[in-house]
N, C-alpha and C positions, 0 to 999 in steps of 0.2 A: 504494500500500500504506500507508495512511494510518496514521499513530500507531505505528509500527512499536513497542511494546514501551516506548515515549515516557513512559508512567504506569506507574510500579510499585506497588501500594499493596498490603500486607501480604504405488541397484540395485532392485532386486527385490525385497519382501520381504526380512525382519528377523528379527531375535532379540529379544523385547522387557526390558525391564526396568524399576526402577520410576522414576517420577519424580523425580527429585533434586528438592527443594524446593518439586514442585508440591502439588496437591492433586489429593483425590479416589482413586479408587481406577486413573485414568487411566495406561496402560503405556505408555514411551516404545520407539519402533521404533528399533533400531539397524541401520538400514542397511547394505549393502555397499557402500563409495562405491570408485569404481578409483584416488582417491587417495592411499587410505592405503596404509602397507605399507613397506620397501623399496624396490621397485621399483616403486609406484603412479604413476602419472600419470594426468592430466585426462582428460576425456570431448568432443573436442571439437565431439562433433556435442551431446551434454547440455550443454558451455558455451553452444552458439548459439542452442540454446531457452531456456537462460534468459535470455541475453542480453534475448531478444524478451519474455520475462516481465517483466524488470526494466523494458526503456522502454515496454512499454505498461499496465503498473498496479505498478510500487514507484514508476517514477520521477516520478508525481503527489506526493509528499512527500518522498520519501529521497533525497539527493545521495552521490553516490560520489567525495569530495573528494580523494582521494590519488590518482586515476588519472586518467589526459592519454586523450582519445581513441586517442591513437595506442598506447598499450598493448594496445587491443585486437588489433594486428598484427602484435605481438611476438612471439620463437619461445616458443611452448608456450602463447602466448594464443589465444583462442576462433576469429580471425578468423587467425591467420596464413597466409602464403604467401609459399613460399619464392620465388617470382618476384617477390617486393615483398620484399627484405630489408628496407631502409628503409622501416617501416610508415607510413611518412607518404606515400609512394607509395600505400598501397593502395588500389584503389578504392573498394571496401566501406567500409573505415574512414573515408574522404573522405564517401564518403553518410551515416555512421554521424552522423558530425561536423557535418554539414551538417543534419540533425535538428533541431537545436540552435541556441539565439541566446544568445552572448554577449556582456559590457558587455565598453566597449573607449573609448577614449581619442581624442579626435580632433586629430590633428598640427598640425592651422591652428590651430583653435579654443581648443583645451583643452578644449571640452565633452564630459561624458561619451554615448557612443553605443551603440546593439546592433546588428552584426553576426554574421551566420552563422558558426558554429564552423570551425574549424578541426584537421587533427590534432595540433598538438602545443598546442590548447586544451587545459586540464581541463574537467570536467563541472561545468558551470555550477550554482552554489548554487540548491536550489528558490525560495527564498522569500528577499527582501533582507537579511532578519536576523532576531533569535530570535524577538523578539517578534511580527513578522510572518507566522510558522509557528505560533508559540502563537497567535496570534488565530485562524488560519485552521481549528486542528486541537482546538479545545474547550480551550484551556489546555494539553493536551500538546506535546514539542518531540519533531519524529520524529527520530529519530536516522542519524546518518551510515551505508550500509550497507557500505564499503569495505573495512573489517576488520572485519565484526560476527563470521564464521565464526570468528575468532581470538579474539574479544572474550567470548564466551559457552565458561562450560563444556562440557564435551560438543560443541564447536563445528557441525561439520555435523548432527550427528544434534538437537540444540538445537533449529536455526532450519524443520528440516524438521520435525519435531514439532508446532512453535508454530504453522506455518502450516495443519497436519493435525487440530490437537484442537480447534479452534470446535466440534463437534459432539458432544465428549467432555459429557457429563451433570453439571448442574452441582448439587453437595450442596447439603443444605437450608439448612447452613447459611453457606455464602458469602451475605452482601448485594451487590449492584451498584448504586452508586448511578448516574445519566443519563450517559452519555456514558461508561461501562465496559460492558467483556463479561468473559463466561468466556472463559477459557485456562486449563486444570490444567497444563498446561507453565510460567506465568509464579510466581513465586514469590507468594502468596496468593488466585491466582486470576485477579489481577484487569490487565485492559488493558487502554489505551486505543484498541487500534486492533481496529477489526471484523474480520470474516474477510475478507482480502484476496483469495480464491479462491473461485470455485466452478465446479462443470463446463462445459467448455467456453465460459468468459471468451474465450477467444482462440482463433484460428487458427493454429495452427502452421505453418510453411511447409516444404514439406520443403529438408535441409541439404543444403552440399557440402562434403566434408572430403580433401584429400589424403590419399592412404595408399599406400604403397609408389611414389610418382612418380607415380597415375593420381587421378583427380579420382574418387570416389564419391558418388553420392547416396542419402543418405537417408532412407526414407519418413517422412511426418511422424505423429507418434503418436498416439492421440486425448490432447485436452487432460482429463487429470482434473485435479483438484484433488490426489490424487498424485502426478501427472507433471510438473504444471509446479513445484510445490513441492519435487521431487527437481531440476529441471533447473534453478530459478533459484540452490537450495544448491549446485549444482555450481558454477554462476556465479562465485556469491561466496566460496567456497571458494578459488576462481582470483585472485579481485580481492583479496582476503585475503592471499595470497602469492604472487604470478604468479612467481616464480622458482624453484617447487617442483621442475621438471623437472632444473635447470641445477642446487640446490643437493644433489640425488640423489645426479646423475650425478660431481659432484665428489666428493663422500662416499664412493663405489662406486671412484673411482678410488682415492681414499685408503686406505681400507682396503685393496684388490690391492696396492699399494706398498708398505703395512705389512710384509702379510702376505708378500711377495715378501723384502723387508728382511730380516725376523726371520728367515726360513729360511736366506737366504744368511751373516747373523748367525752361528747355530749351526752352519754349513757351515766356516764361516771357524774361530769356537771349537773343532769338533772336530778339522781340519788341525794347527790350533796346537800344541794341546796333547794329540796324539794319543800322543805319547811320554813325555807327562810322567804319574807316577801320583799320583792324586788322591782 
């Protein structure tokens, strides 16, 4: 997903609305994502498609620097199982990781070496350093995707948009100089990185997700250029805060406590002072 947004220069079905800061007369989709809410939590058969979105076309440019392989095997991550609590057990996560070649240090030697990842490796840097991304990507530097959901206004609805309007109609009067396209989602128009999607880029595979103790599978969707752009914002929505589940479920208790407190409070207040007049 090359240039991800790198150059800034000047569910189902939505509700739309208008572009915050883009141009054109382009409506942004706001999604139903199953995250938001109270009680929202992940998708995680939409985590593991995008998973597959992200390494086989973001992860040509964009590194996901804050996350260790083994997160993917965490409870409420894409890949977990509760028979691998220890995600560094898990099988999937071990292949995931194994993907992957990472620099590593050699104990006789001291020369620097690259072996195969590992899970509690991170996701290896694309490119050795900045300038070696800017040479690669036209002068632009793609940026890290790990919290982008978090990083953009509008977060999930933002980066499915951005991936969704390449097609959106570009005014007469935006110019694009060599190595820019239209986005009316980016602030002036204008981006460095092409359209990273189009139909059927990829195969999807069908998933398998625990639910209720028994293994499910599910069929795999066709790839549009909506689907995978909803599935890899699901992604990274995850990679963005993977402790969403865990930070809910503590909030839900908290308030029950409160709200448990305060009654037994005014229970205790009216015993008290039930004979006094006030």
């Amino acid at each position: 997903m090359a240039h991800w947004g790198a150059v800034l220069l000047g569910g189902a079905g939505g509700i739309a609305y208008a572009a915050g800061g883009g141009t054109g007369d382009y409506e942004m989709v706001h999604k139903h994502w199953h995250f938001n809410g109270m009680f929202g939590s992940y998708d995680p058969a939409a985590m593991q498609r995008g998973y597959q979105v992200y390494r086989e076309v973001c992860a040509s440019c964009h590194q996901l620097k804050h996350l260790s392989f083994r997160h993917l095997g965490d409870k409420g991550a894409p890949f977990y199982d509760e028979y691998y609590p220890n995600p560094n057990d898990n099988p999937l996560v071990k292949n995931f990781a194994a993907d992957w070649m990472v620099e590593d240090i050699d104990t006789e030697t001291g020369d620097v070496i690259e072996r195969t990842a590992v899970p509690a490796d991170k996701f290896p840097p694309i490119y050795p350093n900045n300038a070696a991304a800017r040479a690669s990507n036209g002068g632009a530097l793609p940026p890290d995707l790990s919290v982008m959901v978090k990083a953009r206004n509008n977060g999930a609805d933002y980066v499915y948009n951005l991936l969704v309007a390449y097609d959106a109609k570009k005014p007469a009067d935006v110019e694009l100089t060599p190595g820019l396209y239209y986005n009316p989602v980016m602030e002036g128009g204008k981006i460095a990185m092409a359209a990273p999607l189009t139909d059927g880029l990829i195969e999807y595979s069908p998933v398998r997700i625990l639910e209720d103790g028994e293994i499910k599978e599910i069929p795999a969707p066709e790839a549009t250029v909506e689907q995978m752009a909803a599935d890899v914002t699901e992604f990274l929505a995850w990679s963005a805060d993977p402790k969403l589940a865990q930070r809910k479920s503590v909030g839900l208790m908290t308030v029950v406590y409160l709200l448990l407190l305060s009654i037994l409070l005014w229970l205790s207040y009216k015993r008290v002072w039930k004979g006094v007049e006030h």
